[in-house]
C-alpha positions, 0 to 999 in steps of 0.5 A, a space after each residue: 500500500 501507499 498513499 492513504 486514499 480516503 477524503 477522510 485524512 488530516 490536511 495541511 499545507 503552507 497556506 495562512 489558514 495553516 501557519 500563523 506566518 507564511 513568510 516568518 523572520 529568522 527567530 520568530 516562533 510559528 504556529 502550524 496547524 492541521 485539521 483532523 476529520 473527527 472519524 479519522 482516529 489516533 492516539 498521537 499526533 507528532 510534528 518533526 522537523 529540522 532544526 540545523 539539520 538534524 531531526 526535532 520533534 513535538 506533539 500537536 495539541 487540540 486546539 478546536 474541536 468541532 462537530 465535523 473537524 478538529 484543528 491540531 497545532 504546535 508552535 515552534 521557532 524558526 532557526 533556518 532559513 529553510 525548515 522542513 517538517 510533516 506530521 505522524 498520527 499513530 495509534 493502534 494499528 495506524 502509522 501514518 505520515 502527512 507529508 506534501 505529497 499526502 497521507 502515506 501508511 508507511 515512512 516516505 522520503 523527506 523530499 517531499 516534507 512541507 517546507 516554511 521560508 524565512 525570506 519574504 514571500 512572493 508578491 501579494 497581488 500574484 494571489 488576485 492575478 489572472 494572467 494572458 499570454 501575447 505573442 506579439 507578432 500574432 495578437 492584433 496589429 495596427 496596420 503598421 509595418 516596417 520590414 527588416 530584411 530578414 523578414 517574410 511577411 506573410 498575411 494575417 490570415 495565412 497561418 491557418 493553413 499550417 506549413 512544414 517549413 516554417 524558419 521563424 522568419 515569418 511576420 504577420 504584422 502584430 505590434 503594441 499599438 495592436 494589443 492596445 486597441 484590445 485592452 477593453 476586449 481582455 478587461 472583459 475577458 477578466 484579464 488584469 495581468 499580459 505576459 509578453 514573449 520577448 519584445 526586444 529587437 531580434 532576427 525572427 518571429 519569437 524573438 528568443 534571438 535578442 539583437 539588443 535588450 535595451 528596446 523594443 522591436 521597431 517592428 513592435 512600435 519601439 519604445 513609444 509603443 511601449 509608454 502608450 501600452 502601459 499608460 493604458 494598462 495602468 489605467 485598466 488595472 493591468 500588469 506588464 510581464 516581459 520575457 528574458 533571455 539569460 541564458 542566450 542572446 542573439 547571433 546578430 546582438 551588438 555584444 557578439 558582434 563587438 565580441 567578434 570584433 576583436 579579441 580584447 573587447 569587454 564583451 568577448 567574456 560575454 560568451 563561451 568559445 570553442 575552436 571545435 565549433 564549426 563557428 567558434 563558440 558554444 550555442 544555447 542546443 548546439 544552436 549558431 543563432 543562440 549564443 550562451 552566455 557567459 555569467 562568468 564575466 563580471 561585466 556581463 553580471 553588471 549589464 544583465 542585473 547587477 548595475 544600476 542601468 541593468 538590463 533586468 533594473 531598467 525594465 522594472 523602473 518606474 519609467 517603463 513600469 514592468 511588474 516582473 520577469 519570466 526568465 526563458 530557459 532559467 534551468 540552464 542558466 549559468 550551467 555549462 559542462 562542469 561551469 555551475 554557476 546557476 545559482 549565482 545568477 539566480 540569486 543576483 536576478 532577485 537581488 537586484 529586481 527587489 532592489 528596484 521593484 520588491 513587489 516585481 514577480 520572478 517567474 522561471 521557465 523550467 519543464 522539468 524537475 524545479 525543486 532546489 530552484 524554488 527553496 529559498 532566494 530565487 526564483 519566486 515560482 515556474 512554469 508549472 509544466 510537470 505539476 499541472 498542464 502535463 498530468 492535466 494534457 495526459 488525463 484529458 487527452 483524447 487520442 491526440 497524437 503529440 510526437 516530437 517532444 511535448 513530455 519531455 519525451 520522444 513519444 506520443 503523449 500518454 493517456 492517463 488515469 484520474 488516480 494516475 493524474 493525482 499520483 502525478 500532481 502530487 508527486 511533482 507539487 508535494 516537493 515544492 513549499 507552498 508559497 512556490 507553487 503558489 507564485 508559479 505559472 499554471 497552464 493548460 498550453 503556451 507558445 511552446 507546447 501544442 493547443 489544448 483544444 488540440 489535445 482534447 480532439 477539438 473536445 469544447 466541454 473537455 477544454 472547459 473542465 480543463 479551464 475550470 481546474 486551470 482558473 481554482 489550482 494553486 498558483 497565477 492562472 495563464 491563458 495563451 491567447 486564443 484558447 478563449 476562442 478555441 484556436 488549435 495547432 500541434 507545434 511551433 508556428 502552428 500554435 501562434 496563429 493569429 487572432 481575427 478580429 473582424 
């Protein structure tokens, strides 16, 4: 046997309606809770938990008992920045552990213990956010273009027809002053925060290929663009999220240019070198367009978050008025071979956007394994990929047949059980502290990953109960646009078909 399947169990996580302080002081004392269904029977109730890392323990007292459910509690201080605990409810015949992960009859890993966090908690507005995310290119435009030379331009409604070669350099038209125009039409939708993909000048639609990170896009509106967006976003009540590359930048960027340049250029420290690449130096994939950056450099460090003109300061000033980052990539940020200097950046990103903008959110892409990136001073959440929209994807699937790398996987996309979903969620979810989970990105598809409408076979009612689960899990709602509309599409450009407005 494993988990304890019954609704019947005690409950806890790292909520305020369980801990007196989410978001303690080192030496403050905290009271932890658990509420005890009256026909769950015990005879003892434990908390252990780790005080300098070695194993502490104290038993809950009954704090409130009611007709259906008692409250259980202990308090204890708190002496490291990071504390992890659960519960023991033992009895005659009963040993039972809650953990993160749920009610187990047996001992289970300590990966999975509740954890509190001495450090100040993610920002507040996060909890009443419901986020919508705009690819640029694709959204609206204002009948405004101003074609680069790498650029094909293709007509708005062109993209429904689907290609096989699509290179990335295909442009609709879709600019700031586009997304402007809808700001009624997303303030109805209950909108009141947009999470662009990147903005900043590059050589393709998406953007990820940064020519420069200290614009927007002249294709976008440029700057001008920018102030007009968020004068009236301010006005509506909508935050601004903008996209950054930390791990990369574009082969066209001025610092790789400057970097070629010359062999004594500052910015030559800014990438990896590699006499055994066909073009000397190492790309984000082994990608020549994409090349890595290099945070060994201390210069770097100053130009991308450390200075007071920083790249991640400057966009969080209140003269351009960003409420937070979502770092592309930002698992393999600062990580090269044997070079491990991921949490260092990480680290120096958060410092210096809660120099500038303490309330700003941080929010990582990783799609996989995210635990020791959300322990402590980092990354306030991620994109919950492994504990909701895959599990989710795999349960709801209805045949669809997603090749190519959606899971992580060079496999069709698995079907799934209900029991196989929970197992799932709480395995992934149950390592993570509460206040992580809770500033993460939850979603049911992105520009990355194929349609949901495309998962569930076209099925609307699926998508809805989808949505549902979207909108009530832990964590900042994110709606890709055109789900609300019922969009599909299987992969890369696919997935980023525009809106028709008329």
């Amino acid at each position: 046997m494993g988990s304890v399947a019954n609704f019947l169990v005690p409950h806890h996580d790292g909520s305020e309606l369980y801990l007196s302080n989410s978001a303690p002081k080192l030496g403050e004392k905290v009271t932890f809770r658990v509420r005890v269904p009256n026909e769950y029977k015990f005879d003892q109730g434990v908390m252990r938990y780790y005080h300098d890392g070695e194993p502490r323990t104290g038993y809950l007292e009954l704090a409130k008992k009611g007709k259906i459910e008692s409250w259980w509690e202990i308090t204890i201080p708190i002496i490291n920045p990071q504390t992890k605990y659960r519960f023991l409810f033992a009895g005659e015949g009963k040993f039972d552990w809650l953990s993160a992960a749920g009610l187990h009859n047996h001992d289970v890993h300590s990966n999975t213990d509740f954890q509190i966090i001495a450090k100040p908690a993610y920002p507040k507005w996060l909890k009443s956010s419901i986020f919508y995310q705009i690819f640029p290119d694709r959204f609206a435009s204002s009948g405004k273009k101003i074609l680069p030379k790498w650029a094909h331009e293709e007509p708005w409604n062109s993209f429904d027809n689907s290609k096989q070669n699509w290179n990335g350099q295909e442009i609709a038209g879709g600019d700031l002053k586009g997304v402007e125009s809808h700001l009624d039409y997303l303030t109805d939708l209950g909108i009141n925060g947009i999470y662009f993909t990147p903005f900043f000048p590059s050589r393709s639609n998406h953007r990820y290929d940064a020519t420069s990170f200290e614009e927007v896009d002249p294709l976008l509106g440029g700057n001008e663009a920018w102030f007009s967006l968020r004068k009236a976003t301010d006005k509506r009540g909508i935050r601004l999220v903008g996209d950054l590359t930390s791990n990369h930048c574009g082969a066209g960027h001025y610092w790789m240019e400057l970097a070629q340049s010359s062999k004594r250029a500052r910015e030559r420290g800014y990438f990896y070198w590699d006499k055994s690449v066909k073009w000397g130096y190492v790309g984000w994939w082994g990608l020549k367009s994409l090349p890595k950056l290099n945070f060994a450099s201390k210069a770097l460090r100053k130009e991308m978050y450390e200075g007071k003109n920083s790249i991640v300061k400057k966009w969080l000033s209140p003269k351009f008025g960003m409420s937070g980052w979502r770092i592309d990539v930002g698992n393999m940020t600062g990580k090269l071979g044997d070079i491990d200097i991921h949490d260092e950046v990480m680290h120096g990103i958060r410092k210096a956007m809660d120099e500038v903008a303490p309330s700003a959110w941080l929010v990582a892409e990783n799609g996989d394994f995210v635990a020791e990136d959300l322990a402590g001073y980092g990354w306030h959440g991620t994109m919950n990929y492994q504990g909701f929209m895959r599990p989710i994807a795999s349960w709801m699937n209805k045949g669809a047949k997603l090749s190519g790398g959606f899971q992580g996987l060079p496999i069709d996309s698995p079907m799934i059980t209900g029991t196989q979903l929970v197992e799932t969620i709480k395995n992934f979810n149950g390592s993570l502290p509460w206040r992580a989970l809770t500033a993460s990105m939850v979603l049911l598809d992105s520009h990355d990953t194929p349609r949901f409408r495309t998962i569930v076979s076209g099925d609307r009612d699926r998508h809805l109960a989808a949505m549902t689960m979207l909108l009530t899990y832990p964590g900042v709602p994110s709606i890709f646009m055109g789900d609300e509309i019922g969009l599909e599409g299987t992969h890369g450009d696919d997935t980023r078909k525009t809106i028709k407005w008329d």
